[in-house]
MARNUGU-213444 format. One record per residue: residue number from 0; residue in three letters; chain; x, y, z of N, C-alpha, C in turn. Coordinates in Angstrom, 3 decimals. Layout:
<atom><nr>NUM</nr><rest>ALA</rest><kette>A</kette><n_c1>X</n_c1><n_c2>Y</n_c2><n_c3>Z</n_c3><ca_c1>X</ca_c1><ca_c2>Y</ca_c2><ca_c3>Z</ca_c3><c_c1>X</c_c1><c_c2>Y</c_c2><c_c3>Z</c_c3></atom>
...
end
This chain:
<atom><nr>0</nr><rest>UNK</rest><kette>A</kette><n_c1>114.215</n_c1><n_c2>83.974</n_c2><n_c3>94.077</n_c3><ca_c1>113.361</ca_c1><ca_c2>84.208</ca_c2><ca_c3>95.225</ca_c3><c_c1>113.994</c_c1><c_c2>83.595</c_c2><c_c3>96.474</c_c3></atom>
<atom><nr>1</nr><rest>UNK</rest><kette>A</kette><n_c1>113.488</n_c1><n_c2>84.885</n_c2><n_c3>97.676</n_c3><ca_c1>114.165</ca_c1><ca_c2>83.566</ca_c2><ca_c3>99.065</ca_c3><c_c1>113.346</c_c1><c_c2>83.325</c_c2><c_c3>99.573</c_c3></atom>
<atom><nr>2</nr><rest>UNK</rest><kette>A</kette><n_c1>113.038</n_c1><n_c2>82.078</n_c2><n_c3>100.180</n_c3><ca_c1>111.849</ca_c1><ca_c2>81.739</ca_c2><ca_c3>101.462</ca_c3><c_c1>112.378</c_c1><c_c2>81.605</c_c2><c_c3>102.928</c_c3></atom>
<atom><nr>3</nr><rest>UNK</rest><kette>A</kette><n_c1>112.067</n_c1><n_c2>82.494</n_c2><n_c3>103.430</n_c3><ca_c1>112.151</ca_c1><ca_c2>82.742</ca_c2><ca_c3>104.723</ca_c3><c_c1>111.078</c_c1><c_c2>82.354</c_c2><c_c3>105.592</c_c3></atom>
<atom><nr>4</nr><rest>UNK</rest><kette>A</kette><n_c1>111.609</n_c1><n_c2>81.843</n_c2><n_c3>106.792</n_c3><ca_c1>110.622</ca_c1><ca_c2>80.860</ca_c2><ca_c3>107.683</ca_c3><c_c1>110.643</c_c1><c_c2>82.212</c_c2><c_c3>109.009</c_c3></atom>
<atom><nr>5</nr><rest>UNK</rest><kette>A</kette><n_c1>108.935</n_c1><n_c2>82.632</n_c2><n_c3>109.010</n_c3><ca_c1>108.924</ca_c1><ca_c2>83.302</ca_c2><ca_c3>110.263</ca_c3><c_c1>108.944</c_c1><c_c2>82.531</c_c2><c_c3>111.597</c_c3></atom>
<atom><nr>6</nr><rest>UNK</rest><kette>A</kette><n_c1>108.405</n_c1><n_c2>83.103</n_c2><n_c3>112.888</n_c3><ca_c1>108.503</ca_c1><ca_c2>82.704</ca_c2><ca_c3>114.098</ca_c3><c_c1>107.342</c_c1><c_c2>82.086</c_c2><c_c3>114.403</c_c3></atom>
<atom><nr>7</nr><rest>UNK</rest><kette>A</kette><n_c1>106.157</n_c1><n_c2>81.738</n_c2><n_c3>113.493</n_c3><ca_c1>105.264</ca_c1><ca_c2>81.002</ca_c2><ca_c3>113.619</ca_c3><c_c1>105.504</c_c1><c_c2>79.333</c_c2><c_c3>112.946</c_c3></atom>
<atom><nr>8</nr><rest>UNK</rest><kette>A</kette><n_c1>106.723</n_c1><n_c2>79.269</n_c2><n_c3>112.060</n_c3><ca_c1>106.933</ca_c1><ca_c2>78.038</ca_c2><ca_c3>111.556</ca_c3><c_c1>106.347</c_c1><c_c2>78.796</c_c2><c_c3>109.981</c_c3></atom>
<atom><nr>9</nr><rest>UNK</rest><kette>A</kette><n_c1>105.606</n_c1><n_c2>79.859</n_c2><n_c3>109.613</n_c3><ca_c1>104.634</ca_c1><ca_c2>79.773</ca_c2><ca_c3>108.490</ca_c3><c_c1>106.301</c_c1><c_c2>80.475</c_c2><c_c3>107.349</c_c3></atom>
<atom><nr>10</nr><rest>UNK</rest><kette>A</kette><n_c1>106.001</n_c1><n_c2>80.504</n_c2><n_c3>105.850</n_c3><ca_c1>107.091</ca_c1><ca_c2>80.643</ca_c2><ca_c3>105.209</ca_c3><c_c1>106.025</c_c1><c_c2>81.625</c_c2><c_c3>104.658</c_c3></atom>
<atom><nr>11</nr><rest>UNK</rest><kette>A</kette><n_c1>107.216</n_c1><n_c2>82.693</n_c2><n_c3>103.564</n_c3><ca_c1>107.135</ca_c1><ca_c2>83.890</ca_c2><ca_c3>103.316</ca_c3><c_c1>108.139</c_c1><c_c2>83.841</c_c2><c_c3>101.909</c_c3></atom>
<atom><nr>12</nr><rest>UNK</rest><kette>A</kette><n_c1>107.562</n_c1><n_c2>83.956</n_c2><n_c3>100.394</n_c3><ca_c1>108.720</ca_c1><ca_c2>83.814</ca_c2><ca_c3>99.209</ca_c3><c_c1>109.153</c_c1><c_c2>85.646</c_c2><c_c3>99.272</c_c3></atom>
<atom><nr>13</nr><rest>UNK</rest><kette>A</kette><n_c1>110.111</n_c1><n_c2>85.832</n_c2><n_c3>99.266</n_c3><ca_c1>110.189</ca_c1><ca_c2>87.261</ca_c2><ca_c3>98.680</ca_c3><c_c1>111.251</c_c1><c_c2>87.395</c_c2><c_c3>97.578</c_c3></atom>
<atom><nr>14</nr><rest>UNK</rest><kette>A</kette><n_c1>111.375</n_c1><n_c2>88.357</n_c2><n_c3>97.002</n_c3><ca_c1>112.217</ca_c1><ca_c2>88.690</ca_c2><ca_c3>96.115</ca_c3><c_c1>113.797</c_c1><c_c2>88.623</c_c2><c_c3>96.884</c_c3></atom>
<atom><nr>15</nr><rest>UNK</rest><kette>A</kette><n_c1>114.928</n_c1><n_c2>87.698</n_c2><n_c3>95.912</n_c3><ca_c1>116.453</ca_c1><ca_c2>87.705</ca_c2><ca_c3>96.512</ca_c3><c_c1>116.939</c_c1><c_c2>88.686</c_c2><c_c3>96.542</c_c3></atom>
<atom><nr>16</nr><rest>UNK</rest><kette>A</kette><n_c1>117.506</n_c1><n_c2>89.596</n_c2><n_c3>97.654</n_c3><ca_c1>117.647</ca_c1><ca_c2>90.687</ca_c2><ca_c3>98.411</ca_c3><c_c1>116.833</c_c1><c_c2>91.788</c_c2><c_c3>98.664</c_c3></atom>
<atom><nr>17</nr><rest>UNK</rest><kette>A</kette><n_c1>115.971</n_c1><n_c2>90.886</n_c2><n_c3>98.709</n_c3><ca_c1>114.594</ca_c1><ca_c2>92.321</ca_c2><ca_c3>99.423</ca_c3><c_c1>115.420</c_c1><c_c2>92.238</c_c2><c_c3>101.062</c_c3></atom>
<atom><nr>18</nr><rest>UNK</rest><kette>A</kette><n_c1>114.492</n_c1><n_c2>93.418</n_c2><n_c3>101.537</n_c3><ca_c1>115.349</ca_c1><ca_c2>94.314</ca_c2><ca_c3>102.961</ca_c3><c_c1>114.439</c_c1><c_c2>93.585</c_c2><c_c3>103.922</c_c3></atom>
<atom><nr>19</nr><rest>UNK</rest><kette>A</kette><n_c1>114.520</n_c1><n_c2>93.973</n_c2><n_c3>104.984</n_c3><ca_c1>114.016</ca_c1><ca_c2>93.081</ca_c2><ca_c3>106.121</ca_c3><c_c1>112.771</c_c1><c_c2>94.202</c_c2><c_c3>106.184</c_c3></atom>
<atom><nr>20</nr><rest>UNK</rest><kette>A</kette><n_c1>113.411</n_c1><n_c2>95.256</n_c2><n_c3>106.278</n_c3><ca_c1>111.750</ca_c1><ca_c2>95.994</ca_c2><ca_c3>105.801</ca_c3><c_c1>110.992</c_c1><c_c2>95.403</c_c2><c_c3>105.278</c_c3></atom>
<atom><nr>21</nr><rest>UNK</rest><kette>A</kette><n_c1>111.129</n_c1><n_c2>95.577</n_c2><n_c3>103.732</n_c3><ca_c1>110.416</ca_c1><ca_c2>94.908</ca_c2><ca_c3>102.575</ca_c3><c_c1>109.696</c_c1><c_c2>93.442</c_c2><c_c3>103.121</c_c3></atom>
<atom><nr>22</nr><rest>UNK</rest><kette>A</kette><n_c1>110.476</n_c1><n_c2>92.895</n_c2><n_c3>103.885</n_c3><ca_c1>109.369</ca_c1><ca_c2>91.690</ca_c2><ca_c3>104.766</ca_c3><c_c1>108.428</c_c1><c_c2>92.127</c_c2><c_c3>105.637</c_c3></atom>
<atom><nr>23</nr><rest>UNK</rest><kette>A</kette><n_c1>108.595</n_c1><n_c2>92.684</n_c2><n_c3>106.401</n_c3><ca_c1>107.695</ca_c1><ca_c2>93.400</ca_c2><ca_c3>107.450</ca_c3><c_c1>106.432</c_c1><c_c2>94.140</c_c2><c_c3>106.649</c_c3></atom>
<atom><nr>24</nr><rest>UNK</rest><kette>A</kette><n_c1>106.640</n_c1><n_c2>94.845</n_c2><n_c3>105.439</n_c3><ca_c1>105.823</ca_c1><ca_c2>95.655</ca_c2><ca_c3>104.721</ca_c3><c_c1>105.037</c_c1><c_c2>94.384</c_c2><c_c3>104.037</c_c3></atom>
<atom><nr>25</nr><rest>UNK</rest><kette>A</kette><n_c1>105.453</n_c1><n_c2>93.141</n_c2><n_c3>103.781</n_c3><ca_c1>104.639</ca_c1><ca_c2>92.353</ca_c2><ca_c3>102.775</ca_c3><c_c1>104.217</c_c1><c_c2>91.601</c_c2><c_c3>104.163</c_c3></atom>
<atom><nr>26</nr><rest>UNK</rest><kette>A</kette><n_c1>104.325</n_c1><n_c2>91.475</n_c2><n_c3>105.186</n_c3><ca_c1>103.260</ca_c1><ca_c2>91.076</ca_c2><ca_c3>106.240</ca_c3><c_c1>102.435</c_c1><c_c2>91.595</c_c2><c_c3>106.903</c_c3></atom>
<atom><nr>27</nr><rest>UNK</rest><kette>A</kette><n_c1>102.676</n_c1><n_c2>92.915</n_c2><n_c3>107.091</n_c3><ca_c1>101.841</ca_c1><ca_c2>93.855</ca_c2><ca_c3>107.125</ca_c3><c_c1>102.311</c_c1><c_c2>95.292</c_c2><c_c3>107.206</c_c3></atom>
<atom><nr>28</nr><rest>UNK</rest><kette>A</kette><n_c1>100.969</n_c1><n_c2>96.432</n_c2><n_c3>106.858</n_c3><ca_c1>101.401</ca_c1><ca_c2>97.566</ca_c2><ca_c3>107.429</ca_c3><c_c1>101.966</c_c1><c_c2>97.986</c_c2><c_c3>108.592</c_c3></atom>
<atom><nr>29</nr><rest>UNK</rest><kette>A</kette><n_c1>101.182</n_c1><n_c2>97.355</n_c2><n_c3>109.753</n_c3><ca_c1>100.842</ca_c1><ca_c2>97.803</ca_c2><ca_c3>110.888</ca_c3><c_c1>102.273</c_c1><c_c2>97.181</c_c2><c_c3>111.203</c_c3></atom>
<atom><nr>30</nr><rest>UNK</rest><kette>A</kette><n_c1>102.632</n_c1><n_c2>96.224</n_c2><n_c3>110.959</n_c3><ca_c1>104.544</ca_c1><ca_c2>95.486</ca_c2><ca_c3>111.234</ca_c3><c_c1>105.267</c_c1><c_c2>96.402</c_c2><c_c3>110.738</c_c3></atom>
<atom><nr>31</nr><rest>UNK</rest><kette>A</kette><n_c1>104.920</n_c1><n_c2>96.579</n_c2><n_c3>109.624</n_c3><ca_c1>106.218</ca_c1><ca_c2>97.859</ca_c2><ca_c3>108.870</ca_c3><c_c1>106.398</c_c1><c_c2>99.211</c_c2><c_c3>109.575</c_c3></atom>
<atom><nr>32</nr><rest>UNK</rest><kette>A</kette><n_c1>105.198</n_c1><n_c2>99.394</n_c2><n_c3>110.039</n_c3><ca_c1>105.341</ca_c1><ca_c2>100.823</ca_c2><ca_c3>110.695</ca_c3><c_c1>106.037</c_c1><c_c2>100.421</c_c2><c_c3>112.379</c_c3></atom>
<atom><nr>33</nr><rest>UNK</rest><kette>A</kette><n_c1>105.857</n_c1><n_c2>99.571</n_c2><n_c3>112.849</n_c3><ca_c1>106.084</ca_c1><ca_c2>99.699</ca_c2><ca_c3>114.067</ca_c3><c_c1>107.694</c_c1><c_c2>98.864</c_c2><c_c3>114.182</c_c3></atom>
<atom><nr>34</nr><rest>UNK</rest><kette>A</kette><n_c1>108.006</n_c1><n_c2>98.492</n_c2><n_c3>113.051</n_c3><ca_c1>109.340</ca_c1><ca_c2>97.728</ca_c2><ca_c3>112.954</ca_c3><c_c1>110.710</c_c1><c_c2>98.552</c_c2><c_c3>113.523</c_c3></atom>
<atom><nr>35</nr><rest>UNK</rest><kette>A</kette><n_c1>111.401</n_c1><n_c2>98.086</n_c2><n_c3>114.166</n_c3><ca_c1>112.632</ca_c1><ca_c2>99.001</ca_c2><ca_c3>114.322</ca_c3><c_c1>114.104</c_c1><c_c2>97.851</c_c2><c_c3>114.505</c_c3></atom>
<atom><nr>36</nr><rest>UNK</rest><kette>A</kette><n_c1>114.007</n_c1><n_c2>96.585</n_c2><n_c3>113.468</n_c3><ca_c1>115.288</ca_c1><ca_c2>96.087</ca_c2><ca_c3>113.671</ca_c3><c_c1>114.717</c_c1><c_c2>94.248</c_c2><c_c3>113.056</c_c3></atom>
<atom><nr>37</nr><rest>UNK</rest><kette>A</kette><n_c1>115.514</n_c1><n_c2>94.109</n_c2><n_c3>112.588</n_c3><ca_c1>114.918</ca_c1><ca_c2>92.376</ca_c2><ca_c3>112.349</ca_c3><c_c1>115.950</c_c1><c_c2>91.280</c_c2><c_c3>113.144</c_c3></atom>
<atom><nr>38</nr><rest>UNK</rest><kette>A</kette><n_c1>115.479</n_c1><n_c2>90.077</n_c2><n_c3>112.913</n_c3><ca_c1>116.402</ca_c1><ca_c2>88.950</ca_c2><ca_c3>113.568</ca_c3><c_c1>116.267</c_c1><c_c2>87.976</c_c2><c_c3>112.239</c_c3></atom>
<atom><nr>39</nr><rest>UNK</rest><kette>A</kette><n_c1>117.884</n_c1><n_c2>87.774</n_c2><n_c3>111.409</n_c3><ca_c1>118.260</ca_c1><ca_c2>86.722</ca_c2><ca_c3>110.598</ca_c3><c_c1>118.994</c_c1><c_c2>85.942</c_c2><c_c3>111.229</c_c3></atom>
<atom><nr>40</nr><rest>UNK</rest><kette>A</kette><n_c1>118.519</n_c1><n_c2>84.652</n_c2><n_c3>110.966</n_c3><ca_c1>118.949</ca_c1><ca_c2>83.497</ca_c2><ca_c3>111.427</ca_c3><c_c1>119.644</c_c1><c_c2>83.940</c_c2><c_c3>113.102</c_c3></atom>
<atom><nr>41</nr><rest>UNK</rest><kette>A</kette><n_c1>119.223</n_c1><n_c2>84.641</n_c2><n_c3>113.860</n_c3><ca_c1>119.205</ca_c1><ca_c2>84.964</ca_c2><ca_c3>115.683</ca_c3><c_c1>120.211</c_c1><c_c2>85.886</c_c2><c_c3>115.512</c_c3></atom>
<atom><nr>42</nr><rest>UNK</rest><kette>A</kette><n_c1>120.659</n_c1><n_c2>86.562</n_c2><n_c3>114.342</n_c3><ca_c1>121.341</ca_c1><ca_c2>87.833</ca_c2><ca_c3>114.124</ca_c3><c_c1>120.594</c_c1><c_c2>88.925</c_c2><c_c3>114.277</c_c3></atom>
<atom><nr>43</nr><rest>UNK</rest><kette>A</kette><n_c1>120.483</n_c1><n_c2>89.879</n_c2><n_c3>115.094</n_c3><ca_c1>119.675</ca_c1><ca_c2>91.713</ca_c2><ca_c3>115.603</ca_c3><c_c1>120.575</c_c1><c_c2>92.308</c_c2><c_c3>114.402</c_c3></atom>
<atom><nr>44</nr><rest>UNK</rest><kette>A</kette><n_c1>119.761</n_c1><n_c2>92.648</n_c2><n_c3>113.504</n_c3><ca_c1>120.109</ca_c1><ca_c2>93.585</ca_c2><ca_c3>111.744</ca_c3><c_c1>119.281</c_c1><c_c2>94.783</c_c2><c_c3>111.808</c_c3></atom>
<atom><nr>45</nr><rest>UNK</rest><kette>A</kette><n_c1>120.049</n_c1><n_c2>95.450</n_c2><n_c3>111.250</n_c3><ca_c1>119.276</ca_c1><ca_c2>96.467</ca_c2><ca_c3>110.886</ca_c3><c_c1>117.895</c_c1><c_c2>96.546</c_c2><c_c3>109.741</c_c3></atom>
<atom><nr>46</nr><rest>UNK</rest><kette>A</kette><n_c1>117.024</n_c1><n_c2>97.223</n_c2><n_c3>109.263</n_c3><ca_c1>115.802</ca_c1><ca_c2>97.016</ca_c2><ca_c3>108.374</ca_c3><c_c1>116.166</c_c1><c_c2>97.055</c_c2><c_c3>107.201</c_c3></atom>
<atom><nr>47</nr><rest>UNK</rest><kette>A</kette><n_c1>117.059</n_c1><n_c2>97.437</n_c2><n_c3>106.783</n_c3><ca_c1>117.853</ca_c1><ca_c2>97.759</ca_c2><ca_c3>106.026</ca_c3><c_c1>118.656</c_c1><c_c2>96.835</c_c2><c_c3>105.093</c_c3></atom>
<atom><nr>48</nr><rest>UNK</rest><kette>A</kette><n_c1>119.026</n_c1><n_c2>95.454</n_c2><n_c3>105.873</n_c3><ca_c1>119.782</ca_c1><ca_c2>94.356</ca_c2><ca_c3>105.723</ca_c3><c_c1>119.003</c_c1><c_c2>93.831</c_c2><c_c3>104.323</c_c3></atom>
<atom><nr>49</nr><rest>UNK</rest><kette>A</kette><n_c1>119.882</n_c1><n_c2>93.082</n_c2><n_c3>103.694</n_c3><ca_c1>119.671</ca_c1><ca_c2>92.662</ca_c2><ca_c3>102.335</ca_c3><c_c1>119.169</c_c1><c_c2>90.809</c_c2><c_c3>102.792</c_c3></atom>
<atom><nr>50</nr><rest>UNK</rest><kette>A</kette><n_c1>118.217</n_c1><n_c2>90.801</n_c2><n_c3>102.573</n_c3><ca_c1>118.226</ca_c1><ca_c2>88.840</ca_c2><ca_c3>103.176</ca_c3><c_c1>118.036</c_c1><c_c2>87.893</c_c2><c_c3>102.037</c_c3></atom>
<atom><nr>51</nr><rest>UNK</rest><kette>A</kette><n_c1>118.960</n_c1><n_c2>87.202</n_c2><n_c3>101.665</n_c3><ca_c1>119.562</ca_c1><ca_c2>85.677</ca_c2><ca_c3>101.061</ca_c3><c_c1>119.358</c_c1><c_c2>84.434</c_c2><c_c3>101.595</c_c3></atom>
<atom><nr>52</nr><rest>UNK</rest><kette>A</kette><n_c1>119.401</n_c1><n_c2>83.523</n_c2><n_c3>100.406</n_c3><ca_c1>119.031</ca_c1><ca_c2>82.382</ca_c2><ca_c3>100.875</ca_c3><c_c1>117.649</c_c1><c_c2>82.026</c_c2><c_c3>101.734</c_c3></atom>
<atom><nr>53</nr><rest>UNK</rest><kette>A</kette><n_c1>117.593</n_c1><n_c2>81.041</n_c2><n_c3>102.087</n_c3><ca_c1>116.429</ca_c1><ca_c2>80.730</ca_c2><ca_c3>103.116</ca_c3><c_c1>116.302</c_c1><c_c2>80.900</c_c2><c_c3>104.905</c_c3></atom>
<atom><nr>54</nr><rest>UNK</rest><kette>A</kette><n_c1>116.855</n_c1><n_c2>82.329</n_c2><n_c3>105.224</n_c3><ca_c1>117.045</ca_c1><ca_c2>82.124</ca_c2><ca_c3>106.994</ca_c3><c_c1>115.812</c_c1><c_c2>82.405</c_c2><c_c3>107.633</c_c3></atom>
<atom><nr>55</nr><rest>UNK</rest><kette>A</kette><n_c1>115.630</n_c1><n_c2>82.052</n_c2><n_c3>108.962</n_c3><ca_c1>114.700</ca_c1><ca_c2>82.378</ca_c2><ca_c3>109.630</ca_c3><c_c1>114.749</c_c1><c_c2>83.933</c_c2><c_c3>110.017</c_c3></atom>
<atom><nr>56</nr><rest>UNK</rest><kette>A</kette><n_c1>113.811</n_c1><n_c2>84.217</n_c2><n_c3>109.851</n_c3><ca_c1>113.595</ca_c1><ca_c2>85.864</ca_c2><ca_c3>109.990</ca_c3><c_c1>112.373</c_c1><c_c2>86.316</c_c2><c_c3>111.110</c_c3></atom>
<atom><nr>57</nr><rest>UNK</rest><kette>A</kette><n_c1>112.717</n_c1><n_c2>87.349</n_c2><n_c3>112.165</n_c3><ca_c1>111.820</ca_c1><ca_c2>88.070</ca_c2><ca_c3>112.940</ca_c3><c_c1>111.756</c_c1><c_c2>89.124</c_c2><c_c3>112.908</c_c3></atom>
<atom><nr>58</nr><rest>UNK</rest><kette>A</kette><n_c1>111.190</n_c1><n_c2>89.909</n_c2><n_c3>112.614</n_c3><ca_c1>110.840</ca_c1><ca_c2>91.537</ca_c2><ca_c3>113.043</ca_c3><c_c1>110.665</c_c1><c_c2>91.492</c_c2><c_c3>114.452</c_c3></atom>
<atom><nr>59</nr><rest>UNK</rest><kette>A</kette><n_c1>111.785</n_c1><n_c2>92.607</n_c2><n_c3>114.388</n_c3><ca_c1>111.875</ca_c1><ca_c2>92.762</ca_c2><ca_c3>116.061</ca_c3><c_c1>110.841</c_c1><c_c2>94.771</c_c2><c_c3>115.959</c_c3></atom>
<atom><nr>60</nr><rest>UNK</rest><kette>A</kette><n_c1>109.851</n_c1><n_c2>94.830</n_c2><n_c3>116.866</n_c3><ca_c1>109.235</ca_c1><ca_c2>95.845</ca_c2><ca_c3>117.550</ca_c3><c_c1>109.804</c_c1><c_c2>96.221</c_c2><c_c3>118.704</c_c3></atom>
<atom><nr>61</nr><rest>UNK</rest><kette>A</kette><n_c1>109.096</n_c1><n_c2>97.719</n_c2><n_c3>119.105</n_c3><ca_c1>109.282</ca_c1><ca_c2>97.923</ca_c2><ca_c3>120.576</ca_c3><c_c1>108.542</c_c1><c_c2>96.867</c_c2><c_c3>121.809</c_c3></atom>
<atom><nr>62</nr><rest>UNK</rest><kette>A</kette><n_c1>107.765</n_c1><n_c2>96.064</n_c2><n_c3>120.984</n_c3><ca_c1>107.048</ca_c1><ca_c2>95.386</ca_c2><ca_c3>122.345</ca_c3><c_c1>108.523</c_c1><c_c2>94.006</c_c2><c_c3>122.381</c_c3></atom>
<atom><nr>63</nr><rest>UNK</rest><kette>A</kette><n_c1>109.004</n_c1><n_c2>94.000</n_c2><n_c3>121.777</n_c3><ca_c1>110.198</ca_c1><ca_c2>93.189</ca_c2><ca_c3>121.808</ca_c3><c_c1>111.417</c_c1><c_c2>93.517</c_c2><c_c3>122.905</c_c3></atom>
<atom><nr>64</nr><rest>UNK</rest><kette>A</kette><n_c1>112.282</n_c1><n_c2>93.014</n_c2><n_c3>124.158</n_c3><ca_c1>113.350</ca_c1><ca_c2>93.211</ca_c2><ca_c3>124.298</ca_c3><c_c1>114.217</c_c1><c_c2>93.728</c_c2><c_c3>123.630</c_c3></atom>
<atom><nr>65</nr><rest>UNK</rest><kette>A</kette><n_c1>114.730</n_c1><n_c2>93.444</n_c2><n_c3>122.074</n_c3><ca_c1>115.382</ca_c1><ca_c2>93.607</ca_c2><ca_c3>121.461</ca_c3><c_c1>115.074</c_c1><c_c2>95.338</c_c2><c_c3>121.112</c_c3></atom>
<atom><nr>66</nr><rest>UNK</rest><kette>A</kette><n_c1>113.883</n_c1><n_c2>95.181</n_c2><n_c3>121.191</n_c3><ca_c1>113.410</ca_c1><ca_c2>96.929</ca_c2><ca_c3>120.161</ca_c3><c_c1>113.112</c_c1><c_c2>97.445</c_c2><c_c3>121.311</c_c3></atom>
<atom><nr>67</nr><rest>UNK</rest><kette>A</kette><n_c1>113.505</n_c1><n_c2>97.386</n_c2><n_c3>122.068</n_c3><ca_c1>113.514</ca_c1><ca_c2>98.313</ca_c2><ca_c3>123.517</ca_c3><c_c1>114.863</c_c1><c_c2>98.998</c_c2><c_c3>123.831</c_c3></atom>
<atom><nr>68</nr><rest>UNK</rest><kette>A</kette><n_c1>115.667</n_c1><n_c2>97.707</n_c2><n_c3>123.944</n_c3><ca_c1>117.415</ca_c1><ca_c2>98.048</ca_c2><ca_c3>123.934</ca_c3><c_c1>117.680</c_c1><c_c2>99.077</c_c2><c_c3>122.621</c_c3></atom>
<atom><nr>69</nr><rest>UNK</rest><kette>A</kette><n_c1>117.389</n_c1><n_c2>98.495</n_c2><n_c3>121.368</n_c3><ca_c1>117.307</ca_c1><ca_c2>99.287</ca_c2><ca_c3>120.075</ca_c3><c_c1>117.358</c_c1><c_c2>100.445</c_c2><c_c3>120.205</c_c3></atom>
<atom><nr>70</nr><rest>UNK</rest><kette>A</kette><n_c1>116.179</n_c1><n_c2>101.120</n_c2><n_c3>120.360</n_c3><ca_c1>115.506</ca_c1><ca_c2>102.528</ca_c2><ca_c3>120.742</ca_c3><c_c1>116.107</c_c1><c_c2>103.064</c_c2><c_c3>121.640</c_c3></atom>
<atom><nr>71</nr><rest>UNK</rest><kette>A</kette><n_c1>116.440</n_c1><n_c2>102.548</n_c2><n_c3>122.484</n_c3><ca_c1>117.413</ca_c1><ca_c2>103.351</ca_c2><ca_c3>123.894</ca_c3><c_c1>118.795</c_c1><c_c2>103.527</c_c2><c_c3>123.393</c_c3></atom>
<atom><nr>72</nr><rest>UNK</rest><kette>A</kette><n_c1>119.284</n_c1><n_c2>102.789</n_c2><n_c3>122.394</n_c3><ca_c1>120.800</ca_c1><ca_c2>102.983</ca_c2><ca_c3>121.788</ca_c3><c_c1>120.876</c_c1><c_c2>103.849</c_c2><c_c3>120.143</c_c3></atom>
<atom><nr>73</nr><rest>UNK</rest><kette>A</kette><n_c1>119.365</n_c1><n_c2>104.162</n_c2><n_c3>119.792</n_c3><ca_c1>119.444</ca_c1><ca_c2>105.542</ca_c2><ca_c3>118.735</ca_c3><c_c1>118.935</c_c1><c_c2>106.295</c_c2><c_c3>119.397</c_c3></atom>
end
Protein backbone atom coordinates (compact mmCIF):
# COMPACT_ATOMS: atom_id res chain seq x y z
CA UNK A 1 0.00 0.00 0.00
CA UNK A 2 1.10 3.78 -0.52
CA UNK A 3 0.03 6.66 1.72
CA UNK A 4 -0.13 9.69 0.13
CA UNK A 5 -0.47 13.04 1.95
CA UNK A 6 -3.09 15.40 0.19
CA UNK A 7 -3.08 19.30 0.22
CA UNK A 8 -5.08 19.43 3.32
CA UNK A 9 -2.22 17.65 5.44
CA UNK A 10 -5.15 14.63 5.60
CA UNK A 11 -3.50 11.01 4.26
CA UNK A 12 -5.09 8.67 1.79
CA UNK A 13 -3.77 4.47 1.84
CA UNK A 14 -4.18 3.29 -1.73
CA UNK A 15 -3.17 0.34 -3.47
CA UNK A 16 1.02 0.42 -4.72
CA UNK A 17 0.64 1.73 -8.19
CA UNK A 18 -2.80 2.81 -8.32
CA UNK A 19 -3.03 5.92 -11.03
CA UNK A 20 -3.52 9.35 -9.90
CA UNK A 21 -6.93 8.85 -11.27
CA UNK A 22 -7.63 5.98 -9.12
CA UNK A 23 -6.92 8.72 -6.24
CA UNK A 24 -9.16 11.29 -7.40
CA UNK A 25 -11.96 8.47 -7.95
CA UNK A 26 -11.42 7.17 -4.20
CA UNK A 27 -11.92 10.91 -3.07
CA UNK A 28 -14.49 11.53 -4.94
CA UNK A 29 -16.69 11.33 -7.97
CA UNK A 30 -17.21 14.76 -8.53
CA UNK A 31 -12.84 15.04 -8.37
CA UNK A 32 -12.60 12.19 -10.78
CA UNK A 33 -14.77 13.65 -13.24
CA UNK A 34 -13.50 17.05 -13.24
CA UNK A 35 -9.72 15.89 -12.90
CA UNK A 36 -7.44 16.70 -15.81
CA UNK A 37 -3.71 16.20 -14.45
CA UNK A 38 -2.25 15.48 -10.85
CA UNK A 39 0.75 17.02 -8.83
CA UNK A 40 3.39 14.23 -7.26
CA UNK A 41 5.58 15.44 -4.97
CA UNK A 42 5.19 19.38 -7.12
CA UNK A 43 5.61 17.20 -10.33
CA UNK A 44 2.30 18.27 -13.13
CA UNK A 45 1.67 14.15 -14.26
CA UNK A 46 -0.48 12.98 -16.18
CA UNK A 47 -3.84 10.80 -14.55
CA UNK A 48 -2.46 8.16 -15.74
CA UNK A 49 0.88 8.15 -13.68
CA UNK A 50 1.53 5.08 -11.56
CA UNK A 51 2.16 6.62 -7.74
CA UNK A 52 4.82 4.86 -5.27
CA UNK A 53 5.96 5.22 -2.15
CA UNK A 54 4.55 7.94 0.11
CA UNK A 55 4.50 11.48 -2.08
CA UNK A 56 2.38 14.29 -1.66
CA UNK A 57 -0.27 14.25 -4.19
CA UNK A 58 -2.83 17.02 -5.77
CA UNK A 59 -5.38 16.72 -8.30
CA UNK A 60 -5.01 19.40 -10.39
CA UNK A 61 -8.79 20.70 -12.05
CA UNK A 62 -9.69 23.37 -14.41
CA UNK A 63 -10.36 25.71 -11.48
CA UNK A 64 -6.55 25.17 -10.99
CA UNK A 65 -3.76 27.28 -12.96
CA UNK A 66 -2.24 24.21 -13.77
CA UNK A 67 -5.62 22.66 -15.45
CA UNK A 68 -6.13 25.75 -17.29
CA UNK A 69 -2.58 25.78 -19.00
CA UNK A 70 -3.37 21.81 -19.32
CA UNK A 71 -6.51 22.19 -21.37
CA UNK A 72 -5.18 24.96 -23.55
CA UNK A 73 -2.09 22.58 -24.47
CA UNK A 74 -4.59 19.35 -25.48
Amino acid sequence: MARITLPDGSSLEVAEDATARQVAEKIGPGLAKAAVAAKIDGKLVDLSTPITGNPRVQIITCKDKEGVDTMRHS
